[in-house]
Each structure stands twice: as C-alpha cells, then as structure tokens.
TIFI-657702 format. One record per atom (N, C-alpha, C, O, CB): atom name; z, y, x; residue in three letters. Coordinates in steps of 0.1 Angstrom, whole numbers, plus 2048, in hexadecimal, padded with zeros to 3 digits. Last residue first. Glycine has a CB too. Layout:
<rs>
a | pz | py | px | r
CA | Z | Y | X | ala
...
</rs>
This chain:
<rs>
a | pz | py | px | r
N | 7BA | 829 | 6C0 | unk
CA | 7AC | 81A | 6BE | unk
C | 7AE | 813 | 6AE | unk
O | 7A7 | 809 | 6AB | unk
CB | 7B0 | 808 | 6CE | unk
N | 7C6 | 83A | 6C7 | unk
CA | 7BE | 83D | 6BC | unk
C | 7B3 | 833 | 6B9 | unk
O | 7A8 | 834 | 6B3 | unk
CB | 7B9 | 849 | 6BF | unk
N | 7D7 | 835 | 6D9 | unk
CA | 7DE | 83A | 6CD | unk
C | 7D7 | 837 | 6C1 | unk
O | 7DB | 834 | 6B6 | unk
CB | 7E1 | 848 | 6CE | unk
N | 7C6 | 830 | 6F0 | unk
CA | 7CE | 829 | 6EC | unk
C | 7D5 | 825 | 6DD | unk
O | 7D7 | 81B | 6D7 | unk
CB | 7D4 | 82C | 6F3 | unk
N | 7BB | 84B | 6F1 | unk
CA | 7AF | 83F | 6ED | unk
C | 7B7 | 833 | 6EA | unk
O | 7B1 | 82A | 6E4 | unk
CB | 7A3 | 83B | 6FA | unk
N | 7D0 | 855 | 6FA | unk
CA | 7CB | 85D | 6EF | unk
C | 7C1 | 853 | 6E8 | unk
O | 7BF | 852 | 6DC | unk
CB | 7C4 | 86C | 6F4 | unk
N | 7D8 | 84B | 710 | unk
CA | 7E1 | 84C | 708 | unk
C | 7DB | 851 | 6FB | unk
O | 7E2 | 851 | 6F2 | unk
CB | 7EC | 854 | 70E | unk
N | 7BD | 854 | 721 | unk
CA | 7C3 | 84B | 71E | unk
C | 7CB | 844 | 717 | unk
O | 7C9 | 838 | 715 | unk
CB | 7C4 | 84B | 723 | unk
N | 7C2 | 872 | 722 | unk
CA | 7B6 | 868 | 719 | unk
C | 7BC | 85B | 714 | unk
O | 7BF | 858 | 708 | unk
CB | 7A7 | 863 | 722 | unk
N | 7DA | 874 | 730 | unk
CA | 7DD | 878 | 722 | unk
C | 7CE | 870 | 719 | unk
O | 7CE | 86A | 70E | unk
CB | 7DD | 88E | 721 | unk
N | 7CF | 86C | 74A | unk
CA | 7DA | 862 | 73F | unk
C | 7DD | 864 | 734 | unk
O | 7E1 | 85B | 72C | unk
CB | 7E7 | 861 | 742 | unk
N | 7BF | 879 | 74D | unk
CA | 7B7 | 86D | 74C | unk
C | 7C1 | 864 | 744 | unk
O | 7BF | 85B | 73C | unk
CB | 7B1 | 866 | 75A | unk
N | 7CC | 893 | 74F | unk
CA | 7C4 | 890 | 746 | unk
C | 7BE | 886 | 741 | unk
O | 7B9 | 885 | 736 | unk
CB | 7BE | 895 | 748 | unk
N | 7DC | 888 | 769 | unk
CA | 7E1 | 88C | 75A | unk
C | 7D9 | 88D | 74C | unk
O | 7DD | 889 | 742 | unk
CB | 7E7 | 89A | 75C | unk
N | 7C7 | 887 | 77D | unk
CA | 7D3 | 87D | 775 | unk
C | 7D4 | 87E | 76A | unk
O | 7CE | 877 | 762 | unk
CB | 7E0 | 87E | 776 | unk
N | 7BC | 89F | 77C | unk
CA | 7B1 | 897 | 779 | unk
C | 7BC | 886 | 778 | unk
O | 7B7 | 87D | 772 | unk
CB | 7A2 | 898 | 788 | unk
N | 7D5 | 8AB | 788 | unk
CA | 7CE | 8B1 | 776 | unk
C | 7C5 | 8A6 | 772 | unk
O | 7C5 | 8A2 | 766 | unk
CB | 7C2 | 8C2 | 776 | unk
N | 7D3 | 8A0 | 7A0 | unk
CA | 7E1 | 89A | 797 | unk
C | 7DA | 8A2 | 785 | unk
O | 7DB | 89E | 77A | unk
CB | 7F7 | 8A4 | 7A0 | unk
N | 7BE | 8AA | 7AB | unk
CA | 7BD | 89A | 7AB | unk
C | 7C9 | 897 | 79E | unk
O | 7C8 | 88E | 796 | unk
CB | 7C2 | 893 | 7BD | unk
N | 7C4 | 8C2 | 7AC | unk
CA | 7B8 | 8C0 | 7A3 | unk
C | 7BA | 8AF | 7A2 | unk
O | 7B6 | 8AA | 797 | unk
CB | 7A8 | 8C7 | 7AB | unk
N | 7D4 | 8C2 | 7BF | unk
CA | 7D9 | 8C5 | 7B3 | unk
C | 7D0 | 8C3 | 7A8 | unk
O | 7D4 | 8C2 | 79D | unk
CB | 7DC | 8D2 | 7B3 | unk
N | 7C9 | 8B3 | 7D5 | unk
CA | 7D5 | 8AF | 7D0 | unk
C | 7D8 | 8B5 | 7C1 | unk
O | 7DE | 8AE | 7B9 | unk
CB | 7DE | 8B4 | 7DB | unk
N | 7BA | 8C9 | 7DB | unk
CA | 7B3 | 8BE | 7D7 | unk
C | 7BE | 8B7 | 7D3 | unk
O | 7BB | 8B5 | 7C7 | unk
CB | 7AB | 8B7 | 7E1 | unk
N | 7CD | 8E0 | 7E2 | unk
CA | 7C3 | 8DF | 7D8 | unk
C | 7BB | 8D1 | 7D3 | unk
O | 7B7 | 8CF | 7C7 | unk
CB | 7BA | 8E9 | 7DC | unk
N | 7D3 | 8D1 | 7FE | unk
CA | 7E0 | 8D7 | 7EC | unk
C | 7D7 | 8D7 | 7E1 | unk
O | 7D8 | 8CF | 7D8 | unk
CB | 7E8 | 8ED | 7EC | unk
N | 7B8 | 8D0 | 805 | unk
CA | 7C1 | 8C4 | 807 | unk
C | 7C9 | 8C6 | 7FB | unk
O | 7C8 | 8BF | 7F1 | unk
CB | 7CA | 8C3 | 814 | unk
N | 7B7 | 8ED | 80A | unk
CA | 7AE | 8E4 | 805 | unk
C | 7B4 | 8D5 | 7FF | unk
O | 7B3 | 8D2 | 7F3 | unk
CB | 7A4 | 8E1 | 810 | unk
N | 7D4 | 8F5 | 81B | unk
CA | 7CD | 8F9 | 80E | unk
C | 7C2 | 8F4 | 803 | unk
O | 7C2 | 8F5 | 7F7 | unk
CB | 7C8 | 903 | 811 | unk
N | 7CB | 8E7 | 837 | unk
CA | 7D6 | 8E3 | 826 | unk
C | 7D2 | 8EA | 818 | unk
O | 7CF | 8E4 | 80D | unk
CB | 7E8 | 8E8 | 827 | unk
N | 7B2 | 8EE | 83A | unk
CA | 7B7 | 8E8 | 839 | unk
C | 7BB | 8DF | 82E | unk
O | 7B8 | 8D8 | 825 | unk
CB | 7BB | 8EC | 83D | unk
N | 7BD | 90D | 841 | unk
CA | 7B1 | 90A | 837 | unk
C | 7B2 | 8F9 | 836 | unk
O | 7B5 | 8F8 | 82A | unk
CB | 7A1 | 910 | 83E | unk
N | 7D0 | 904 | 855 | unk
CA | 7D1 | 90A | 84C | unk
C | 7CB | 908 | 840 | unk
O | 7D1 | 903 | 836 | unk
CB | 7CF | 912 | 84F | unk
N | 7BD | 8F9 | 868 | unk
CA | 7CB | 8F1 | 862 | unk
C | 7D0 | 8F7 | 857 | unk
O | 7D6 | 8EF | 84F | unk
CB | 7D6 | 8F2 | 86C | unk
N | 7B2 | 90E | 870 | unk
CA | 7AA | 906 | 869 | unk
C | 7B3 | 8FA | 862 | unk
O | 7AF | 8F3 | 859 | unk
CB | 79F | 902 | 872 | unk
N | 7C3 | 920 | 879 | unk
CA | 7B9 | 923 | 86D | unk
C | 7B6 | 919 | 868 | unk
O | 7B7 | 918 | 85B | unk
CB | 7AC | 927 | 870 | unk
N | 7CE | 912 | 890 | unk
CA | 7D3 | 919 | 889 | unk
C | 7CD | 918 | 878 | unk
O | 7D1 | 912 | 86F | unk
CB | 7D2 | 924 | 890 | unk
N | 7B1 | 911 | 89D | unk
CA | 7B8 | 907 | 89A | unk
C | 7C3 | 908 | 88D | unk
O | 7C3 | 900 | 884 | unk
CB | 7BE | 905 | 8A5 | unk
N | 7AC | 92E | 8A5 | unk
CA | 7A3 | 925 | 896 | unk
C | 7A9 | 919 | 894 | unk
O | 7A7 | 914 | 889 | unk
CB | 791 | 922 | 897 | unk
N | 7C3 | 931 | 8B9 | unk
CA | 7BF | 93B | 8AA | unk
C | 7B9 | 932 | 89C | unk
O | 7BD | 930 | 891 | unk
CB | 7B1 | 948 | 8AE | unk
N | 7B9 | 922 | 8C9 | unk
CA | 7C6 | 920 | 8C5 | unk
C | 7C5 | 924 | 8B7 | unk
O | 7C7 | 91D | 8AD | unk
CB | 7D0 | 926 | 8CD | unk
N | 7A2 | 92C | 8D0 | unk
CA | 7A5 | 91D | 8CF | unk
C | 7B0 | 91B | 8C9 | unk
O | 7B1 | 910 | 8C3 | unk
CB | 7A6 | 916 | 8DA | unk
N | 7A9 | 943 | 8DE | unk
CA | 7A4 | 948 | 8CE | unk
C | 7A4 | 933 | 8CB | unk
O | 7A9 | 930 | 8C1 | unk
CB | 78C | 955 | 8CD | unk
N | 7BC | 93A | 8F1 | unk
CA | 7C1 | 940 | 8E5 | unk
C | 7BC | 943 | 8D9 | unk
O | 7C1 | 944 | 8CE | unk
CB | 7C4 | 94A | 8E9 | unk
N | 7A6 | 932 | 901 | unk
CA | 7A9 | 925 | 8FD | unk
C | 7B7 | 930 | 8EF | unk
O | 7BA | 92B | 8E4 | unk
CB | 7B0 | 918 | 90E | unk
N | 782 | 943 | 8FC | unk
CA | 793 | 93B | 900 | unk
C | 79D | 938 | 8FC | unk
O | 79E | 93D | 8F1 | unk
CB | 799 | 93D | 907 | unk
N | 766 | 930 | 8FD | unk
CA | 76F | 938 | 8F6 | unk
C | 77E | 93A | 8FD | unk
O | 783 | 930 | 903 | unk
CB | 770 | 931 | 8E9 | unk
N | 752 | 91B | 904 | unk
CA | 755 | 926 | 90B | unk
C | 75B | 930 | 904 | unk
O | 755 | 93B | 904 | unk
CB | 74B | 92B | 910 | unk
N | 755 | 901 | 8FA | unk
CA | 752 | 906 | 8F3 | unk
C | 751 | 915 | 8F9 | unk
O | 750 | 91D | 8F0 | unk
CB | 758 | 902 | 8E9 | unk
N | 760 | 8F0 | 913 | unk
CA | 75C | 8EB | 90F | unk
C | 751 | 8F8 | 904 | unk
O | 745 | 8F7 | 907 | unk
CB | 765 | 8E2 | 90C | unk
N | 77A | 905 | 919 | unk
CA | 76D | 905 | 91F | unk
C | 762 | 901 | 91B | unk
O | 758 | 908 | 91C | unk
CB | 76E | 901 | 929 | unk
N | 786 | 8FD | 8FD | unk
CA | 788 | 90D | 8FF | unk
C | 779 | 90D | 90C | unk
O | 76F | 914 | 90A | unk
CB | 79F | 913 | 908 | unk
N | 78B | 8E3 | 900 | unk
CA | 786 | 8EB | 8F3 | unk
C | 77D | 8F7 | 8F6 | unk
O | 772 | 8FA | 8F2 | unk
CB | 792 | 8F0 | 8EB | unk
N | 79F | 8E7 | 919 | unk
CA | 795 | 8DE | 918 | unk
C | 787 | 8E2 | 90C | unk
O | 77B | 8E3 | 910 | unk
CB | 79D | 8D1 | 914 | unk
N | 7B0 | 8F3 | 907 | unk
CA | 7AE | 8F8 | 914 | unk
C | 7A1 | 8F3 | 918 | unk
O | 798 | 8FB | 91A | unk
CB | 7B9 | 8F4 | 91E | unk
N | 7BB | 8E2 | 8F6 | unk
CA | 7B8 | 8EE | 8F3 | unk
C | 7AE | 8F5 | 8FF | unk
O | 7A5 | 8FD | 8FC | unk
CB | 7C5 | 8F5 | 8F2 | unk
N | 7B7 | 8BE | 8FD | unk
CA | 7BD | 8CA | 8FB | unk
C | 7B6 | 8D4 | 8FB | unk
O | 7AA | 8D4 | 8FF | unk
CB | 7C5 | 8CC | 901 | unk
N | 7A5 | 8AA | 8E7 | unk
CA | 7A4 | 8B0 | 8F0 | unk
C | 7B0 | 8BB | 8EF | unk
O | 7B4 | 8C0 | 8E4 | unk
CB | 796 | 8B5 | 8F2 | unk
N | 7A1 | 884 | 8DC | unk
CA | 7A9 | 897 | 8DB | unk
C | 7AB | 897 | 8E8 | unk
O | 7AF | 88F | 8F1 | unk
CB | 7BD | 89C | 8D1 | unk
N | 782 | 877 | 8DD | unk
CA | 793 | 878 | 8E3 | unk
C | 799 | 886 | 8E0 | unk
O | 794 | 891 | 8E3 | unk
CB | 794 | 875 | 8F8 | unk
N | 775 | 86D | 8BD | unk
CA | 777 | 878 | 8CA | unk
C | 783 | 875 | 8D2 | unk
O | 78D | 871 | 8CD | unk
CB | 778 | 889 | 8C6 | unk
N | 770 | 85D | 8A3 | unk
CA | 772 | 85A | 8B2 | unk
C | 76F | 861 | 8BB | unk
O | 766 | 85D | 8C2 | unk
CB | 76D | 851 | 8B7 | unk
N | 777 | 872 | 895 | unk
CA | 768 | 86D | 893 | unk
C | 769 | 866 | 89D | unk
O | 75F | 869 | 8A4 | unk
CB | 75B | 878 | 892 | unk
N | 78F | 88A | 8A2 | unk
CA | 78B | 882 | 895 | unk
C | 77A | 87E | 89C | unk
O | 774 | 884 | 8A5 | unk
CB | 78B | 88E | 883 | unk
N | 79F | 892 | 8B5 | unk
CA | 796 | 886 | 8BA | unk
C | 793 | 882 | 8B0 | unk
O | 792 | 875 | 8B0 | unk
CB | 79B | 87C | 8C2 | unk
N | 7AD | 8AC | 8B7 | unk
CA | 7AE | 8A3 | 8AD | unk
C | 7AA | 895 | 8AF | unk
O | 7B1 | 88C | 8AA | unk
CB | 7A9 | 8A7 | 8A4 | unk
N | 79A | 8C0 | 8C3 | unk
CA | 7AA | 8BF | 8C3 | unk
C | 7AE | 8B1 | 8C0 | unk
O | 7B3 | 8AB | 8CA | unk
CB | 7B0 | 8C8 | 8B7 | unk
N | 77D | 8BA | 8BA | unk
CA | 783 | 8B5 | 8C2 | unk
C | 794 | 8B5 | 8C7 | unk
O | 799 | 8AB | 8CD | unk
CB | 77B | 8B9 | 8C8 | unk
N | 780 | 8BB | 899 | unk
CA | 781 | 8B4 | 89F | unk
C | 782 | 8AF | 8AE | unk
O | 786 | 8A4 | 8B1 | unk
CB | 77C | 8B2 | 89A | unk
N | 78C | 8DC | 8A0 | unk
CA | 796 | 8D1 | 896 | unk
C | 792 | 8C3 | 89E | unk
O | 799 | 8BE | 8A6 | unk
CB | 791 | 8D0 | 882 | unk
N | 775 | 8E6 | 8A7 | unk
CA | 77F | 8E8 | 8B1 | unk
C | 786 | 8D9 | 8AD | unk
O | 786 | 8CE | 8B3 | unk
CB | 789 | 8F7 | 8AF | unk
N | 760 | 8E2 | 897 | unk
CA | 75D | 8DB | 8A3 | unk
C | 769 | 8DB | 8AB | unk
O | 76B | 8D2 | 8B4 | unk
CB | 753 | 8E2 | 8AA | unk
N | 76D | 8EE | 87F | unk
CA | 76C | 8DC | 881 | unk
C | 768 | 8D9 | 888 | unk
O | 767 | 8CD | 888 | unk
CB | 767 | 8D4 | 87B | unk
N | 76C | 905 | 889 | unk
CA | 774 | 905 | 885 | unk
C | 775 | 8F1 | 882 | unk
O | 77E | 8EA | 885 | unk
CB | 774 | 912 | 87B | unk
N | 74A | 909 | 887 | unk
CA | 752 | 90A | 897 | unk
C | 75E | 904 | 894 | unk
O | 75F | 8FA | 89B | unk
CB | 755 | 91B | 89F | unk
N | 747 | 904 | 86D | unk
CA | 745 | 8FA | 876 | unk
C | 747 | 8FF | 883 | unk
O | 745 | 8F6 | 88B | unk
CB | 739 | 8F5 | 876 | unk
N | 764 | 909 | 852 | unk
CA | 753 | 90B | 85D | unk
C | 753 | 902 | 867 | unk
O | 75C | 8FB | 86A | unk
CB | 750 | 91A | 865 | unk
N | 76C | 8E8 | 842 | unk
CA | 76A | 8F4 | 844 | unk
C | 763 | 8FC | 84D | unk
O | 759 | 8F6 | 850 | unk
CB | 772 | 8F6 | 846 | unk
N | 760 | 8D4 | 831 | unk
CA | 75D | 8DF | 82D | unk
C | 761 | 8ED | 835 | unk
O | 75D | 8F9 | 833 | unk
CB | 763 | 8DE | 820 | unk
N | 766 | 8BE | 843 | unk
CA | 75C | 8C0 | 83F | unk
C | 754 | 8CD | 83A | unk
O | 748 | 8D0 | 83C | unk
CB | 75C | 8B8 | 839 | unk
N | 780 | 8B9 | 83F | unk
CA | 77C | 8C1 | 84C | unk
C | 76C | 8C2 | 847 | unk
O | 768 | 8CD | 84B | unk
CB | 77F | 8B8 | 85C | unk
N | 783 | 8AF | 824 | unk
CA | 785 | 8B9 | 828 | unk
C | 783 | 8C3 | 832 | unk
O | 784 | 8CF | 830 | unk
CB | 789 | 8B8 | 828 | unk
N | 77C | 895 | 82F | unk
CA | 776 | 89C | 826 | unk
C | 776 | 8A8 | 822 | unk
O | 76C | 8AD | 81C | unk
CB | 777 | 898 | 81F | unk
N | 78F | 88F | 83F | unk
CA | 782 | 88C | 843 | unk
C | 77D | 894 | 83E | unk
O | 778 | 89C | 846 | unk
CB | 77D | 882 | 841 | unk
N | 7A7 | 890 | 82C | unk
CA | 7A6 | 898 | 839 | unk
C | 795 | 898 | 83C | unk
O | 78F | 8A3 | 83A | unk
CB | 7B1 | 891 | 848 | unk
N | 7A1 | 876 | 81A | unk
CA | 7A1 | 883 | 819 | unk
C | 7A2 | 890 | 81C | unk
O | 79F | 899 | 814 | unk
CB | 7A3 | 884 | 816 | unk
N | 7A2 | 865 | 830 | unk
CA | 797 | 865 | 828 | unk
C | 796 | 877 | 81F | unk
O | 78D | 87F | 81E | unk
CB | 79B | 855 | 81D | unk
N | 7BD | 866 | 836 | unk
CA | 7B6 | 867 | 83E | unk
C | 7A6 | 86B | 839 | unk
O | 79F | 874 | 83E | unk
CB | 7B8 | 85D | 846 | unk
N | 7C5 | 85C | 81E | unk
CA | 7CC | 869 | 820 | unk
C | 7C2 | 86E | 82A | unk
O | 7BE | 879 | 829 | unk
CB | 7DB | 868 | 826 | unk
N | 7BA | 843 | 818 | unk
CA | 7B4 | 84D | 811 | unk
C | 7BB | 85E | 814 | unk
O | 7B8 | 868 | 80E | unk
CB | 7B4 | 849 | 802 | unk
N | 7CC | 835 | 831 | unk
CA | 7BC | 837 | 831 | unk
C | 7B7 | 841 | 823 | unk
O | 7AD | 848 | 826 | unk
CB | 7B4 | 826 | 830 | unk
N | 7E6 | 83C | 822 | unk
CA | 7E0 | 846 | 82F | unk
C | 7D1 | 841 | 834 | unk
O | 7CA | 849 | 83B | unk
CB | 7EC | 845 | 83E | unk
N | 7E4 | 82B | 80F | unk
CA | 7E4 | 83A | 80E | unk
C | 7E4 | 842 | 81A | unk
O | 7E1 | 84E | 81A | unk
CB | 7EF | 83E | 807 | unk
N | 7E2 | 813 | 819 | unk
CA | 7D4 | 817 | 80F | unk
C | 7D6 | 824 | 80E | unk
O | 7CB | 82B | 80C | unk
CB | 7D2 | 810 | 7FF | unk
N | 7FA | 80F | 823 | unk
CA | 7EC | 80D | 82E | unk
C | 7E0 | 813 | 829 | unk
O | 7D7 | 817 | 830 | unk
CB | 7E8 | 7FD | 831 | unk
N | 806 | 80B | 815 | unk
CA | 809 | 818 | 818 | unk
C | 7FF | 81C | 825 | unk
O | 7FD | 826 | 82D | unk
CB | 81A | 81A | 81C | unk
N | 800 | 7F4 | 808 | unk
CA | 800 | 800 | 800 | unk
C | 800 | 80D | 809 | unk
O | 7FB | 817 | 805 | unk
CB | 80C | 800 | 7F7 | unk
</rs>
C-alpha cells in the first residue's frame, strides 16, 4: 500500500515538473537526478548552465515553490473530484 502511494506520489511530482518553465525544470531535474540524472550540486548546475550558482539557488527556490502549489491544487481538485463521485454515487444508489 504504501509502496503504491509514493509511486503515484512520485508520479504526480513528474507531472508537475512538467508544467513548470523550462530553465526552472532543467535546474530541478538536474538538482534532483529526476529521469535517471545523478543530482548535481548547485555549483555544478550553476557552470554547467553558465549562470551562478545564487541565481541557481533563487529558481530552485521558485520552482519548489511553484511546485507545491500545483501539487496543493491537484490535491484539492482530486478530493472535490472525491466527493462528487461519492455524492453520485450515493445518489445512483438511493435512486435505483
């Protein structure tokens, strides 16, 4: 069970990074080693992409941010798209 919720926890990070800009998911995934990358530190990031390594820090920041925010929101839309499917549910029950 708790093996099925952090593969769709992960599943739903994935999908998320997806939407945000794309310098901002080039950083994330290499930080991160998502997609089989090795995480890189900041510093590393920071030459790699010739920026430095503070504005690296900055959109990291950001993008963890933006993020959760996506993530909260998908979470909340996920528990309305509950609640509604149970009130149908309860409603096609009542009324058969």
């Amino acid at each position: 069970m708790l093996q099925h919720v952090l593969i769709m926890r992960y599943l739903d990070i994935q999908e998320v990074i997806e939407q945000i800009l794309s310098r901002d998911k080039e950083i994330i995934v290499l930080y991160f080693g998502f997609y089989g990358n090795t995480p890189c530190p900041q510093s590393q990031i920071a030459n790699k992409l010739g920026i430095s390594q503070s504005y690296v820090s900055r959109r990291i920041r950001k993008a963890l941010n933006n993020i959760k925010e996506l993530l909260q929101s998908k979470e909340a839309i996920g528990k309305i798209d509950k609640k509604s499917n149970s009130k149908y549910l309860n409603y096609k029950r009542d009324y058969k």
